[in-house]
N, C-alpha and C positions, 0 to 999 in steps of 0.2 A: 589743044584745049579750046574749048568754047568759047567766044565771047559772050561775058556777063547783061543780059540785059537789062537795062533799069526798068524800075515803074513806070508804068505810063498813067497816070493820074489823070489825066486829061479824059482817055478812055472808059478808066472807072466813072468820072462823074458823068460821062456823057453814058452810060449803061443806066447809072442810077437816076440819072434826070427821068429815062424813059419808065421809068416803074408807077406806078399810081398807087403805089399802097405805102405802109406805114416801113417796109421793108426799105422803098427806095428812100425814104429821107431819114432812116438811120443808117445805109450805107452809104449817102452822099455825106452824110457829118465824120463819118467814120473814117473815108478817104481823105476828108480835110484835115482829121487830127491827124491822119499818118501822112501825107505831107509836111505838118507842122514838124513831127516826128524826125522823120529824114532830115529837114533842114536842121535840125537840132543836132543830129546824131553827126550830120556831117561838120558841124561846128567843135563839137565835143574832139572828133577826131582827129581832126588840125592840133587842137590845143594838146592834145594826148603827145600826140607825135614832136611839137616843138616844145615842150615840157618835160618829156619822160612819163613813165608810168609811177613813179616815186621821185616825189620833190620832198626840200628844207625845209620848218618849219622855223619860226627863230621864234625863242623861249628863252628873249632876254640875253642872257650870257652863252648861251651852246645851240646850236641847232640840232632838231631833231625828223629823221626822215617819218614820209610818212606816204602812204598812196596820194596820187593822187586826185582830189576831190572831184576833177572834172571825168577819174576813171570811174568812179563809183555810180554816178549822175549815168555816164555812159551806159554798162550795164545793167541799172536799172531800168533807161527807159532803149534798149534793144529788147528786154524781157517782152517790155509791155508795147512795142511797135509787132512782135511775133506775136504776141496775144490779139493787136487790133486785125494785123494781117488776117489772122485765120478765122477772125468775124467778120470780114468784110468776104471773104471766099466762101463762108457760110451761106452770104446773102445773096451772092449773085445767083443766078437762072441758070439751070443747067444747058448749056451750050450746045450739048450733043457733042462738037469734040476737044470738051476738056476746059480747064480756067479760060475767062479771058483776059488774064494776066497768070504770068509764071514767078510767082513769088519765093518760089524756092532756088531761083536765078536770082536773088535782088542783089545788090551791089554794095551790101553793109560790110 
């Protein structure tokens, strides 16, 4: 099996630095929320994993299970990190061969 390669963010902003149009400073914001994203997603996922995917709730006299809150958070914002992804892949310059990131390897 392959090894998973990360994002390289570094390389996205350094593509979109180079753009002059209105394209490259909505894909340099666009790489920042999805790094915000990732650091989030990778936070969430610690907490999933030393948590459980269903925790307690206490209600008082009895406990009652319920998901939990940090999985919900979770995949909400992987939804919307594959929505930023694929605008940001929108906006890069065709390369001649192929992305210059492989997003369909990310490491979520």
């Amino acid at each position: 099996m392959d090894k998973i390669k990360p994002v390289n963010f570094k390389k996205l902003k350094t593509t979109f630095n180079k753009m002059d149009d209105d394209k490259g400073m909505l894909g340099l914001s666009l790489v920042k929320e999805l790094e915000f994203m990732k650091t989030t997603i990778n936070k969430l996922q610690k907490e999933i994993k030393s948590k459980g995917v269903v925790t307690l709730m206490d209600q008082g006299k009895y406990f009652v299970e319920r998901a939990n809150p940090a999985l919900v958070q979770y995949n909400s914002l992987v939804k919307n990190y594959q929505s930023t992804v694929k605008q940001v892949n929108d906006l890069l310059p065709d390369s001649g061969s192929g992305n210059i990131d492989d997003f369909d390897n990310d490491d979520l």
